[in-house]
C-alpha positions in Angstrom: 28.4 -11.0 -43.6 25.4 -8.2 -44.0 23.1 -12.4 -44.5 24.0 -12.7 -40.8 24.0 -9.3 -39.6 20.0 -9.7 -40.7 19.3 -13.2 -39.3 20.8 -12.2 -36.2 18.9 -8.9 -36.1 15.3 -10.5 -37.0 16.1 -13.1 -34.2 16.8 -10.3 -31.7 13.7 -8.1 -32.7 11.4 -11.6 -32.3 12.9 -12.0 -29.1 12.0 -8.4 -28.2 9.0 -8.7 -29.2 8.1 -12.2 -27.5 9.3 -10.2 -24.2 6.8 -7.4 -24.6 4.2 -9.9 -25.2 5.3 -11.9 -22.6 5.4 -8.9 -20.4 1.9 -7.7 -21.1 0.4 -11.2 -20.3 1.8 -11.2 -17.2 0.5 -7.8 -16.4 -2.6 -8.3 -17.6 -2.8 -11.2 -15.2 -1.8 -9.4 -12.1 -4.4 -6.9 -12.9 -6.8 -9.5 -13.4 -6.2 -10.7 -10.1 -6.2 -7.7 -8.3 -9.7 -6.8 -9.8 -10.8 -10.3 -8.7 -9.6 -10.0 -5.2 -11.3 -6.5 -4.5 -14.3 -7.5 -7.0 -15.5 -10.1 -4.3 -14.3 -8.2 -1.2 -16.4 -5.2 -0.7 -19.3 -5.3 1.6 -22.6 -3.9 1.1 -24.0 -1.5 4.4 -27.3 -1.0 5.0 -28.4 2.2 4.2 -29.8 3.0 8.1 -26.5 1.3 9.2 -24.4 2.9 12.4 -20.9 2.8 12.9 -20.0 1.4 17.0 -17.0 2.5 17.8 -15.3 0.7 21.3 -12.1 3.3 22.5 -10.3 1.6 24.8 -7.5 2.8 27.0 -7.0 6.4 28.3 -8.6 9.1 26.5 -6.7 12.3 26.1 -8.3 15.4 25.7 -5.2 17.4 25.3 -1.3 17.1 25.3 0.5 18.4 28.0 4.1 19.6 28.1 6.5 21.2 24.9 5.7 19.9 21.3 9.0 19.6 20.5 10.0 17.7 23.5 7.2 15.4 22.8 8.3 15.4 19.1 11.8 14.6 20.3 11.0 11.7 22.4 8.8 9.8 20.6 10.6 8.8 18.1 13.8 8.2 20.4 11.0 5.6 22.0 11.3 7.8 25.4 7.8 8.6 24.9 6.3 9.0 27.9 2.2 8.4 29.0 0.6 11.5 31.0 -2.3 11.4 32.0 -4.9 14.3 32.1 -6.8 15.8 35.0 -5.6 13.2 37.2 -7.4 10.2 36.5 
């Protein structure tokens, strides 16, 4: 019985360890990707280069009405658009 009990044990600890190795390819992999993907990704900017920036809709220059109301409503999606100085 104690022949078995160590067969079956040695199998079971080269199974574990065949998972951990397993499990470290795999993440190694992943990782390996991952550093591929943003390797090849990241652009180069000039060094006299200026950022355009193209706003669109209506812009804001302060909130009107109670915080919390407008804290309230927002996320209840009764948000509602004001617009300032009467544009």
């Amino acid at each position: 019985m104690n022949i078995l009990r160590s067969i079956v044990y040695g199998l079971w600890r080269g199974l574990d360890v065949l998972r951990r190795f397993l499990h470290l390819v795999v993440l190694l992999v992943v990782f390996g990707f991952v550093v591929g993907a943003l390797r090849g990704s990241v652009p180069t900017v000039p060094l006299k280069a200026a950022l355009l920036v193209a706003p669109e809709g209506d812009i804001v220059e302060q909130s009107s009405g109670d915080a919390l109301e407008r804290a309230v409503r927002k996320p209840a999606g009764r948000a509602t658009r004001k617009r300032c100085c009467g544009i």
